[in-house]
Backbone as a printed PyTorch tensor [residue, N CA C, xyz], in Angstrom:
tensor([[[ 90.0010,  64.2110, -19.2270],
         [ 89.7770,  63.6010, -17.9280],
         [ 89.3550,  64.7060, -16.9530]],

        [[ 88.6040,  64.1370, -15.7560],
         [ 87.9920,  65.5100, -14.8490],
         [ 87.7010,  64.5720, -13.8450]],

        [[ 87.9800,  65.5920, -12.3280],
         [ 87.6350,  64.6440, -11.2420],
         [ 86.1930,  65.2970, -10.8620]],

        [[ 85.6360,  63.7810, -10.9630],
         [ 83.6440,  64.1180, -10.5170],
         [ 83.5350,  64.4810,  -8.8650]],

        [[ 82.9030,  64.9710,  -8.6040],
         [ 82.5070,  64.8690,  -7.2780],
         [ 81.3930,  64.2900,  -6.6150]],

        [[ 81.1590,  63.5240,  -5.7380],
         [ 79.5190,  62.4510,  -5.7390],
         [ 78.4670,  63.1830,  -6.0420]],

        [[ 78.7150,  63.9360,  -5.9030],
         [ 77.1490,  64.6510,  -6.8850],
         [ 76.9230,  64.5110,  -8.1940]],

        [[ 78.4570,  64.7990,  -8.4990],
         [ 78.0980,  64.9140, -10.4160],
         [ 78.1330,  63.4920, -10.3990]],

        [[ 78.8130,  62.5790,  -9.8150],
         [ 78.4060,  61.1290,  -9.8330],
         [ 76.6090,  60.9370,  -9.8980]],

        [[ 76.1130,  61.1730,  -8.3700],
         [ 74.8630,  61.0750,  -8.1940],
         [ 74.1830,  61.1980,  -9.4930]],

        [[ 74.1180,  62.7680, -10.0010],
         [ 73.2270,  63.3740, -10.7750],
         [ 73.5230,  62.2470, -12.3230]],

        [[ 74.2350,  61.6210, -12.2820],
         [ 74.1550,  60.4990, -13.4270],
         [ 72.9680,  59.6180, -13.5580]],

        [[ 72.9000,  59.3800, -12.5130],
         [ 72.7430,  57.7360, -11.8340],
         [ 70.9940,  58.1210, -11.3810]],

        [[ 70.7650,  59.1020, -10.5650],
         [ 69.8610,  59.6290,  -9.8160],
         [ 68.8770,  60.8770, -10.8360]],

        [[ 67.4250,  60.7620, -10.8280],
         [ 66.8400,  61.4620, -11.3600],
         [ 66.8180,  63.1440, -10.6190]],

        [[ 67.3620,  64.0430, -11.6460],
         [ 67.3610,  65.0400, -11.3560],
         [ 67.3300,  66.3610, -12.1150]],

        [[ 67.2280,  67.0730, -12.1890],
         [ 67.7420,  68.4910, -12.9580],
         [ 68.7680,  69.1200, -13.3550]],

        [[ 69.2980,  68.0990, -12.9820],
         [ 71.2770,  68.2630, -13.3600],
         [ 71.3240,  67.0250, -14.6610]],

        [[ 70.6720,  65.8640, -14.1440],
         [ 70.9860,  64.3080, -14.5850],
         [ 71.3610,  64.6750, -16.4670]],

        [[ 70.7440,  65.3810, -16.9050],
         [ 70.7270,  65.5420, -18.5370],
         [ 72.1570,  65.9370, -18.5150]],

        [[ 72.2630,  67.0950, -18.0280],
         [ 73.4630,  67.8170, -18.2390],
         [ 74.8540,  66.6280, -17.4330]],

        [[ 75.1000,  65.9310, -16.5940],
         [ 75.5160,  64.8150, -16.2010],
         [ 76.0490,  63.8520, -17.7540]],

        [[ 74.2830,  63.5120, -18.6230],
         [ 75.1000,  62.4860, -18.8900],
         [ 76.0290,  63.4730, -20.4630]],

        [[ 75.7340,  64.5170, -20.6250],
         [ 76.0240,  65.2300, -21.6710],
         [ 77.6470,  65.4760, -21.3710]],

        [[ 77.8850,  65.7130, -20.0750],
         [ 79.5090,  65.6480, -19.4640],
         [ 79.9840,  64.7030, -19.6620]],

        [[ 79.1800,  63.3600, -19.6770],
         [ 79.4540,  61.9530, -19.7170],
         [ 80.1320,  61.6180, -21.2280]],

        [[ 79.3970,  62.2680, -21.7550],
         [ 79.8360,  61.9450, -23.4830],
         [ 80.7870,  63.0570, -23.9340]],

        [[ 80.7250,  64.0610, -23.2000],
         [ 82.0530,  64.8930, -23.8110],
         [ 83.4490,  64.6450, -22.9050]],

        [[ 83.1190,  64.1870, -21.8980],
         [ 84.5530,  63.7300, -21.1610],
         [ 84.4920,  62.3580, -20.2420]],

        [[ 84.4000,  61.1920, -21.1130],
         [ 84.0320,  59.9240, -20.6310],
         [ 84.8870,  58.9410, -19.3410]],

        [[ 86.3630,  60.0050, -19.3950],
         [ 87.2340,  59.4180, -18.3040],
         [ 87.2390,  60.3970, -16.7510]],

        [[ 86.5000,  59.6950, -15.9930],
         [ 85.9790,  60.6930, -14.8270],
         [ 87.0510,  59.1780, -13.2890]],

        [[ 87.4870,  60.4750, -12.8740],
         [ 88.0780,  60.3680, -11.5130],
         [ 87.2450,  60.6470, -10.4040]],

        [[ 87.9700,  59.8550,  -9.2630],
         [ 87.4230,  60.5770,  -8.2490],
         [ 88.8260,  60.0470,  -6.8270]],

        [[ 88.4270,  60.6640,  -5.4240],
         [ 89.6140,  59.8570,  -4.7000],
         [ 88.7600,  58.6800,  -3.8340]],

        [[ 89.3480,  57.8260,  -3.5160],
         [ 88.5700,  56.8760,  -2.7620],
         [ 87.1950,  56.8040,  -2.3230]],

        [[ 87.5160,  58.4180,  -1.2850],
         [ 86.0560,  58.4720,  -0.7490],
         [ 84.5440,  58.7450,  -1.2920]],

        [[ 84.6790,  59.1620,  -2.6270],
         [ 83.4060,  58.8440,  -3.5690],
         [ 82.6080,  57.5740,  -3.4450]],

        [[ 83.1420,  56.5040,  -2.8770],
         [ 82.0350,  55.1680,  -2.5360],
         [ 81.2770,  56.0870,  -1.7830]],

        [[ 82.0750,  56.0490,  -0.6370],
         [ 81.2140,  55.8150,   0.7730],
         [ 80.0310,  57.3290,   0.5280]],

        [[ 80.3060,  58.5010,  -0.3990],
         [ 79.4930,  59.1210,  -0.0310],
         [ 78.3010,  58.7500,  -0.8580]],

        [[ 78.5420,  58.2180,  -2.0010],
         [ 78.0550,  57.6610,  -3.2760],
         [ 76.7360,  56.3860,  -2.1240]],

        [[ 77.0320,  56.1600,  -1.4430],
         [ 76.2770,  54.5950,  -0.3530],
         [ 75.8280,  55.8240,   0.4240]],

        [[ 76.3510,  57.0970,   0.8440],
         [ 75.5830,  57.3940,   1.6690],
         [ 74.2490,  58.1820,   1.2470]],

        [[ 74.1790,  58.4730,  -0.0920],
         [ 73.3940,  59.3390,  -0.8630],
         [ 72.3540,  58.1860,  -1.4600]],

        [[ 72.5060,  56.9130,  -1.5500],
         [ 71.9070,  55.6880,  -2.0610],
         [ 71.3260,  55.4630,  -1.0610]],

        [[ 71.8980,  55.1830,   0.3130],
         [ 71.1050,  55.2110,   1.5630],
         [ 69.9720,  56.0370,   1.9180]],

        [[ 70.1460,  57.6240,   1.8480],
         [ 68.5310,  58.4400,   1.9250],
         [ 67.9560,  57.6780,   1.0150]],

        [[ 68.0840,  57.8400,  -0.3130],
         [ 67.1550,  57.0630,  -1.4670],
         [ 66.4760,  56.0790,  -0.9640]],

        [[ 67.2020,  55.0430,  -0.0170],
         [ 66.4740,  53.7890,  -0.2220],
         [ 65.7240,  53.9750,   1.6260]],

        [[ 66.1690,  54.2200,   2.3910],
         [ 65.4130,  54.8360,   3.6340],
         [ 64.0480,  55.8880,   3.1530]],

        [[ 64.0400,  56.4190,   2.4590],
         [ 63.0230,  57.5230,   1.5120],
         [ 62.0270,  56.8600,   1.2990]],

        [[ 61.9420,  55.8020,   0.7730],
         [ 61.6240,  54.9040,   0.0140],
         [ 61.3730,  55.4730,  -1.8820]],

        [[ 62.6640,  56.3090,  -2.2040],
         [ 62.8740,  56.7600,  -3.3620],
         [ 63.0240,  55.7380,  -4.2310]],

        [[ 63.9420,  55.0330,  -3.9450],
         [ 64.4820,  53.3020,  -4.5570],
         [ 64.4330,  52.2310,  -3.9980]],

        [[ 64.0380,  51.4880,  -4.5500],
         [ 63.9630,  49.5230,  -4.0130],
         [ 65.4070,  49.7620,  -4.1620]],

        [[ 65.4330,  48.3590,  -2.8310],
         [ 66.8020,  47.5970,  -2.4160],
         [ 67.5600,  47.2040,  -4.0290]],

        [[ 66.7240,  46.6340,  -4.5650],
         [ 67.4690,  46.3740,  -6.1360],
         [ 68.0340,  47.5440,  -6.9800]],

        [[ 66.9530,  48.4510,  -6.6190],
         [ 67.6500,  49.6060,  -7.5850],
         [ 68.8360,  50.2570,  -7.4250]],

        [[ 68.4860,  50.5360,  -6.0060],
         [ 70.0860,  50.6640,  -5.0860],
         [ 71.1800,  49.9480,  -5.2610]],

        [[ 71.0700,  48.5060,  -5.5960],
         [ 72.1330,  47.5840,  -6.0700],
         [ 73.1960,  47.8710,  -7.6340]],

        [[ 71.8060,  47.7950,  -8.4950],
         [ 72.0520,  48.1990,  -9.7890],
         [ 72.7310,  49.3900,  -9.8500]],

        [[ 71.9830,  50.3410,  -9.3950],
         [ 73.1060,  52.2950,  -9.5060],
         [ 74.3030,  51.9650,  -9.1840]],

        [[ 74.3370,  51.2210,  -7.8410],
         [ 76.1750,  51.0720,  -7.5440],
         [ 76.9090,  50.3100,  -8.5950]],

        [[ 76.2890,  49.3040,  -8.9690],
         [ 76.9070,  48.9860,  -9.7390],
         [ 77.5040,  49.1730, -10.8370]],

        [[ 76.4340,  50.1350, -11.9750],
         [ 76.7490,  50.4340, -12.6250],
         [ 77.6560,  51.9280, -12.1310]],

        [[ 78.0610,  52.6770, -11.2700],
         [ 78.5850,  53.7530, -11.0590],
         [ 80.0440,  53.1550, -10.6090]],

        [[ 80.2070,  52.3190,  -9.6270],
         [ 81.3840,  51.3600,  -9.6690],
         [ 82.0810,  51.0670, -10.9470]],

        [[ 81.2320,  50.7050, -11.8040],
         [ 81.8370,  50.0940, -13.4220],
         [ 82.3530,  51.2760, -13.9900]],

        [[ 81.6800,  52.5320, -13.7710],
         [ 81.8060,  53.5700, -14.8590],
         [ 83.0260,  54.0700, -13.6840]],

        [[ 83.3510,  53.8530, -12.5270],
         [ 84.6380,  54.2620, -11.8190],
         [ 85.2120,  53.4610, -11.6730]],

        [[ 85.3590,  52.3460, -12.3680],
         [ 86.5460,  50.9920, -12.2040],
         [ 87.8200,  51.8900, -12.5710]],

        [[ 88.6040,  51.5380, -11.9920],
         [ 90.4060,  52.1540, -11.9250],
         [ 90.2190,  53.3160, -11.6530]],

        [[ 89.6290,  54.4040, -11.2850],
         [ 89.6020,  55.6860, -11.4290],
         [ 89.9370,  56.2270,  -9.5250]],

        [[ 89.6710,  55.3990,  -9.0170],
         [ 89.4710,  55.8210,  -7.2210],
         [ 91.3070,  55.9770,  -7.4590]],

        [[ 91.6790,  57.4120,  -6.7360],
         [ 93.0450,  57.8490,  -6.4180],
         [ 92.6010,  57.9330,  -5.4040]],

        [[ 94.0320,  57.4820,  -4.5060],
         [ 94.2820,  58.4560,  -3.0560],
         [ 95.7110,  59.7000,  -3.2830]],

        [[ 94.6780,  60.5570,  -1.9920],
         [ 95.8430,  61.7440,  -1.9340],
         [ 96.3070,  61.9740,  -0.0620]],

        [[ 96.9830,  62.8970,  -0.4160],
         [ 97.7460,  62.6510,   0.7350],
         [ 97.3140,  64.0230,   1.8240]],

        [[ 96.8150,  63.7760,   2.8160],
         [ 96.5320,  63.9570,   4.1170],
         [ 97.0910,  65.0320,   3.9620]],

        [[ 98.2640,  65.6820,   3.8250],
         [ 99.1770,  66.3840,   4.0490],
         [ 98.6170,  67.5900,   3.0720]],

        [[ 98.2000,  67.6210,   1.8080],
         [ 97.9370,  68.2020,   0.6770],
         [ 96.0950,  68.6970,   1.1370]],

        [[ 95.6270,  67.8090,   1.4090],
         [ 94.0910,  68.0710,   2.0630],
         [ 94.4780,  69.2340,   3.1130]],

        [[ 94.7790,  68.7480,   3.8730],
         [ 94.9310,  69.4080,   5.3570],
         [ 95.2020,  71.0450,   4.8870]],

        [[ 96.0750,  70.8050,   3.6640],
         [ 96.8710,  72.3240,   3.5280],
         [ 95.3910,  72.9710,   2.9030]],

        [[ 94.7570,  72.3910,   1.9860],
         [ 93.5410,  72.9750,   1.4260],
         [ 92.5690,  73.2860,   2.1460]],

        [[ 92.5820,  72.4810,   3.4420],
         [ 91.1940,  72.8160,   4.5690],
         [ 91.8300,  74.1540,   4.9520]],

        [[ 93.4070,  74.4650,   5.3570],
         [ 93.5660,  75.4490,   5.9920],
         [ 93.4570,  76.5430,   5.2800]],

        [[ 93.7630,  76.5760,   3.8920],
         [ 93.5570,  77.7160,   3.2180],
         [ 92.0930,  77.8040,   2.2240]],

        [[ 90.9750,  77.5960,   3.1500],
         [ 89.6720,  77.5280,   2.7150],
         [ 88.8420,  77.6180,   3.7620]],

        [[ 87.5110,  77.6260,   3.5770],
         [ 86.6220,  77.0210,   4.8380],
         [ 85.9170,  75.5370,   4.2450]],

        [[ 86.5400,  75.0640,   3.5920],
         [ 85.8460,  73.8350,   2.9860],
         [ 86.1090,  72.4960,   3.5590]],

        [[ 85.4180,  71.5770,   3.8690],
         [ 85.5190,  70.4220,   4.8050],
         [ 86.6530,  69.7960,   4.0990]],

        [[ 87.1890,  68.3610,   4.9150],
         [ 88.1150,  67.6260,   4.3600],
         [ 87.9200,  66.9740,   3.4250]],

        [[ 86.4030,  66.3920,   3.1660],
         [ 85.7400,  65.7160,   2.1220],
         [ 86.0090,  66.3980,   0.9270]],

        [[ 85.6540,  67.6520,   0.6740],
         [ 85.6820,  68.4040,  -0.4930],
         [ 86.9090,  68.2990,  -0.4310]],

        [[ 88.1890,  68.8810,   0.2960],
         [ 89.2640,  69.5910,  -0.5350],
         [ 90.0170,  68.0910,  -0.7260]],

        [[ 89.1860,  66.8450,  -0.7230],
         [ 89.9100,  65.8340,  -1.0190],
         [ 89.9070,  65.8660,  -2.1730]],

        [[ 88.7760,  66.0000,  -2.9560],
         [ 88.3200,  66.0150,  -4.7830],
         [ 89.3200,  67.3040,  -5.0000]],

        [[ 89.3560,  68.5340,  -4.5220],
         [ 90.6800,  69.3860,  -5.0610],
         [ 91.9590,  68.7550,  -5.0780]],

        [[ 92.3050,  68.3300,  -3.9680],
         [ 93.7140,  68.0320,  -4.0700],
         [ 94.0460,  66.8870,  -4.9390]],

        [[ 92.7600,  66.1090,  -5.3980],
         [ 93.0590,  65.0080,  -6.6900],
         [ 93.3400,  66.1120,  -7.6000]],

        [[ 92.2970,  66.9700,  -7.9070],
         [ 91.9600,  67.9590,  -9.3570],
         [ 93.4030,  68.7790,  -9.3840]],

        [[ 94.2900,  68.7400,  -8.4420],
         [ 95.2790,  70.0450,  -8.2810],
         [ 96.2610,  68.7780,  -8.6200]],

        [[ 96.2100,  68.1060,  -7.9260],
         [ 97.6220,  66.7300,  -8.0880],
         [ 97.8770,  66.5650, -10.1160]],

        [[ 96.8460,  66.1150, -10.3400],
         [ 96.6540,  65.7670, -11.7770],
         [ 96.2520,  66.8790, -12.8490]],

        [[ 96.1300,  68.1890, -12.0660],
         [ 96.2540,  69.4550, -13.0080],
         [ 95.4730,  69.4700, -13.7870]],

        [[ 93.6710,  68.8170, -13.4160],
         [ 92.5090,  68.7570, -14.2050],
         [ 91.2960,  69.5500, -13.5360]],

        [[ 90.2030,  69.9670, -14.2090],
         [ 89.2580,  70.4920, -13.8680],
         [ 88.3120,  69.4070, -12.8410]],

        [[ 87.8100,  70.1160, -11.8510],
         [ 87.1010,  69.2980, -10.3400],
         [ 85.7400,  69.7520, -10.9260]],

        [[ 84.8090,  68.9230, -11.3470],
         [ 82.9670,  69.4290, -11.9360],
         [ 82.6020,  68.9510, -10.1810]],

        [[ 82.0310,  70.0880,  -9.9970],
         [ 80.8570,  70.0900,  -8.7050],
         [ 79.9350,  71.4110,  -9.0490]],

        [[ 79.1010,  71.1990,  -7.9580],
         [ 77.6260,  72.1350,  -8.0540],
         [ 78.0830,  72.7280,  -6.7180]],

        [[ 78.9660,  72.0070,  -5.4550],
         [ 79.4230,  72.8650,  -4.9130],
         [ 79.6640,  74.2640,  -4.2530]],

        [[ 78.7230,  75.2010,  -4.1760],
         [ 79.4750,  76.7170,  -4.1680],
         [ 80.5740,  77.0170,  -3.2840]],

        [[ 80.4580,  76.0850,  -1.8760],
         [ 81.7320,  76.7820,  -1.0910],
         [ 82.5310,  76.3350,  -2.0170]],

        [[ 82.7860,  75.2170,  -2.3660],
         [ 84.5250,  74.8150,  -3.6820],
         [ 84.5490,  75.3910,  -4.6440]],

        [[ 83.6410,  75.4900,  -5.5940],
         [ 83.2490,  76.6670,  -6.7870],
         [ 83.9880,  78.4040,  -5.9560]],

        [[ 83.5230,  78.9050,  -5.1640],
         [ 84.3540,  79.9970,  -4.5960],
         [ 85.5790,  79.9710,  -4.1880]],

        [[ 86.0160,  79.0720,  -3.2040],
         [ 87.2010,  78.9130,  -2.6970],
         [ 88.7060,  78.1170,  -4.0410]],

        [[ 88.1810,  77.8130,  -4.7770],
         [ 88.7180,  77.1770,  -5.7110],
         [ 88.7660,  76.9810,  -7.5630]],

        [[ 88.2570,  78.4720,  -7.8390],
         [ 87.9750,  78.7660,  -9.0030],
         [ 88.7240,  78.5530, -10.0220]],

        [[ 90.0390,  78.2670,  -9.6770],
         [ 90.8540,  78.2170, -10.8980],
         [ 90.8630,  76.5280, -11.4770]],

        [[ 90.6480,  75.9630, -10.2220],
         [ 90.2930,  74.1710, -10.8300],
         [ 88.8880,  73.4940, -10.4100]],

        [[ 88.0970,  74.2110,  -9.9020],
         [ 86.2340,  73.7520,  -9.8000],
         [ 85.3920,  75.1020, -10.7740]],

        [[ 84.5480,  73.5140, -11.1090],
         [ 83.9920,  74.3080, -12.5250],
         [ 82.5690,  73.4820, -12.2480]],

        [[ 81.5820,  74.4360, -12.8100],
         [ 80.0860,  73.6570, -12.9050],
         [ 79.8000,  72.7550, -14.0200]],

        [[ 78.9840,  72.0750, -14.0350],
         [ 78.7450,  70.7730, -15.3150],
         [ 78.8990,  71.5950, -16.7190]],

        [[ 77.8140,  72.8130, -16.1380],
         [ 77.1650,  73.6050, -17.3870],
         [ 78.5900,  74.3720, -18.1380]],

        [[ 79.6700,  74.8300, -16.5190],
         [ 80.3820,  75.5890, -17.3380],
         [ 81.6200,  74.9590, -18.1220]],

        [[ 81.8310,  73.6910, -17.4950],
         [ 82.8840,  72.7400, -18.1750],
         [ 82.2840,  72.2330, -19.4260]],

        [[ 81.1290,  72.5190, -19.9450],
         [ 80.5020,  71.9350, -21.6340],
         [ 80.5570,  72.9790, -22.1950]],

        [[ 80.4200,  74.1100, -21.9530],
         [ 80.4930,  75.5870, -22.6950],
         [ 81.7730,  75.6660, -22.7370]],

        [[ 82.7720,  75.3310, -21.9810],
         [ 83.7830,  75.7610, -22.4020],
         [ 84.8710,  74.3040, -23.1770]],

        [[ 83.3990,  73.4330, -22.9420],
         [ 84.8130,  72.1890, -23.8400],
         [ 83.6450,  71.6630, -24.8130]],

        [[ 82.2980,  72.3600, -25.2630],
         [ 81.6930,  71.3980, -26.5450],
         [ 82.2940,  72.0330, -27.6080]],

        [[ 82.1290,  71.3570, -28.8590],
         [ 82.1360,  71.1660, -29.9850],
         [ 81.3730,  72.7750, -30.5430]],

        [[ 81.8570,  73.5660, -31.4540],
         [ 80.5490,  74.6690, -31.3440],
         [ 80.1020,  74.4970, -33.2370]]])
Protein backbone atom coordinates (compact mmCIF):
# COMPACT_ATOMS: atom_id res chain seq x y z
CA UNK A 1 0.00 0.00 0.00
CA UNK A 2 1.36 3.74 -0.68
CA UNK A 3 -0.24 7.09 -0.30
CA UNK A 4 -0.49 8.74 -4.03
CA UNK A 5 -0.36 12.24 -4.23
CA UNK A 6 -2.73 14.04 -7.11
CA UNK A 7 -0.10 13.99 -9.31
CA UNK A 8 0.83 10.45 -9.20
CA UNK A 9 -3.00 10.22 -9.36
CA UNK A 10 -3.05 12.70 -12.37
CA UNK A 11 -0.08 11.12 -14.20
CA UNK A 12 -2.38 7.83 -14.39
CA UNK A 13 -5.27 9.20 -15.79
CA UNK A 14 -3.57 12.22 -17.78
CA UNK A 15 -1.14 11.91 -20.76
CA UNK A 16 2.27 12.44 -19.70
CA UNK A 17 5.93 11.46 -19.17
CA UNK A 18 5.43 10.10 -15.92
CA UNK A 19 1.90 8.28 -17.11
CA UNK A 20 3.99 4.84 -18.10
CA UNK A 21 5.85 4.82 -15.05
CA UNK A 22 2.27 5.65 -13.07
CA UNK A 23 0.65 2.78 -14.47
CA UNK A 24 3.83 0.41 -13.82
CA UNK A 25 3.39 1.65 -9.89
CA UNK A 26 -0.14 0.74 -10.58
CA UNK A 27 0.64 -2.92 -11.11
CA UNK A 28 3.35 -3.27 -8.60
CA UNK A 29 1.38 -1.65 -5.76
CA UNK A 30 -2.38 -1.72 -6.73
CA UNK A 31 -3.71 -0.46 -3.18
CA UNK A 32 -3.11 3.40 -3.36
CA UNK A 33 -4.37 5.92 -0.61
CA UNK A 34 -4.82 9.22 -0.42
CA UNK A 35 -6.52 11.86 2.41
CA UNK A 36 -9.73 13.42 1.41
CA UNK A 37 -8.37 16.28 -0.28
CA UNK A 38 -7.11 14.39 -3.43
CA UNK A 39 -10.76 15.05 -5.07
CA UNK A 40 -10.78 18.52 -4.97
CA UNK A 41 -7.22 18.83 -6.29
CA UNK A 42 -7.77 15.87 -8.67
CA UNK A 43 -11.20 18.53 -10.16
CA UNK A 44 -8.86 21.15 -9.91
CA UNK A 45 -6.19 19.70 -12.30
CA UNK A 46 -9.31 18.28 -14.59
CA UNK A 47 -10.49 21.83 -14.57
CA UNK A 48 -7.17 23.46 -16.44
CA UNK A 49 -7.62 20.36 -18.78
CA UNK A 50 -11.00 21.11 -19.65
CA UNK A 51 -10.72 25.23 -19.59
CA UNK A 52 -7.40 24.36 -21.96
CA UNK A 53 -9.47 22.83 -24.07
CA UNK A 54 -7.05 19.65 -23.39
CA UNK A 55 -10.31 17.45 -22.67
CA UNK A 56 -14.04 17.40 -23.63
CA UNK A 57 -16.56 17.80 -20.83
CA UNK A 58 -16.99 13.87 -21.27
CA UNK A 59 -13.56 13.05 -20.93
CA UNK A 60 -13.33 14.97 -17.84
CA UNK A 61 -16.32 12.92 -16.59
CA UNK A 62 -14.89 9.54 -17.46
CA UNK A 63 -11.09 10.29 -15.74
CA UNK A 64 -13.03 11.10 -12.52
CA UNK A 65 -14.64 8.44 -12.67
CA UNK A 66 -12.59 6.02 -13.28
CA UNK A 67 -9.90 7.64 -10.63
CA UNK A 68 -12.82 7.76 -7.99
CA UNK A 69 -13.27 3.86 -8.65
CA UNK A 70 -9.58 3.15 -8.48
CA UNK A 71 -9.87 5.41 -4.93
CA UNK A 72 -13.16 3.93 -3.70
CA UNK A 73 -12.49 3.38 0.24
CA UNK A 74 -9.09 4.72 0.14
CA UNK A 75 -9.87 8.76 1.04
CA UNK A 76 -8.45 8.95 4.98
CA UNK A 77 -8.73 11.92 7.06
CA UNK A 78 -5.95 13.17 9.33
CA UNK A 79 -5.85 15.36 11.94
CA UNK A 80 -5.20 19.13 11.78
CA UNK A 81 -3.11 18.81 14.68
CA UNK A 82 -0.47 16.29 12.97
CA UNK A 83 -0.51 18.60 9.60
CA UNK A 84 -0.02 21.74 11.40
CA UNK A 85 3.01 20.04 13.28
CA UNK A 86 4.45 19.05 9.68
CA UNK A 87 3.85 22.62 8.16
CA UNK A 88 5.84 23.83 11.18
CA UNK A 89 8.65 21.63 10.87
CA UNK A 90 8.98 22.15 6.99
CA UNK A 91 8.34 24.87 4.50
CA UNK A 92 5.74 22.73 2.81
CA UNK A 93 2.06 23.90 2.40
CA UNK A 94 -0.82 22.27 4.35
CA UNK A 95 -1.94 20.43 1.24
CA UNK A 96 1.25 18.47 0.98
CA UNK A 97 2.04 17.70 4.59
CA UNK A 98 -1.57 16.38 4.50
CA UNK A 99 -0.40 13.27 2.11
CA UNK A 100 2.69 13.01 4.84
CA UNK A 101 0.84 12.89 7.77
CA UNK A 102 -1.45 10.02 6.04
CA UNK A 103 2.12 8.34 4.82
CA UNK A 104 3.56 8.86 8.58
CA UNK A 105 0.06 7.81 10.35
CA UNK A 106 0.04 4.40 8.40
CA UNK A 107 3.93 4.02 8.30
CA UNK A 108 3.90 3.76 4.31
CA UNK A 109 5.85 5.26 1.55
CA UNK A 110 4.13 8.95 0.13
CA UNK A 111 5.04 8.56 -4.19
CA UNK A 112 5.19 12.30 -5.34
CA UNK A 113 7.37 14.15 -7.96
CA UNK A 114 7.20 16.78 -5.38
CA UNK A 115 10.76 18.19 -4.55
CA UNK A 116 9.92 20.52 -1.64
CA UNK A 117 8.29 16.96 0.11
CA UNK A 118 10.90 14.70 -1.56
CA UNK A 119 13.53 17.10 0.54
CA UNK A 120 11.77 17.94 3.55
CA UNK A 121 10.59 14.36 4.02
CA UNK A 122 12.93 11.74 2.77
CA UNK A 123 12.52 9.08 4.99
CA UNK A 124 8.64 8.54 3.84
CA UNK A 125 8.43 10.52 0.13
CA UNK A 126 9.80 8.64 -2.58
CA UNK A 127 9.65 9.20 -6.52
CA UNK A 128 7.52 6.74 -8.83
CA UNK A 129 10.89 5.72 -10.40
CA UNK A 130 12.47 5.28 -6.99
CA UNK A 131 9.63 3.30 -5.24
CA UNK A 132 9.86 0.51 -8.47
CA UNK A 133 13.64 0.19 -8.16
CA UNK A 134 13.40 -0.38 -4.91
CA UNK A 135 10.14 -2.68 -4.82
CA UNK A 136 10.29 -4.55 -8.58
CA UNK A 137 10.78 -7.97 -9.01
CA UNK A 138 14.64 -8.18 -10.31
Amino acid sequence: MIVADTNTIAYLYLNSDKSAQAEQLLMLEPKWIAPGLWKSEFRSVLSHYLHKNLLTFDEVLLIVQQAESLMLDSDYEVSSAHILQLVNASNCSAYDCEFVALAKLVNIPLITADKKVLNAFPTIAQTITDFIAKNSPT
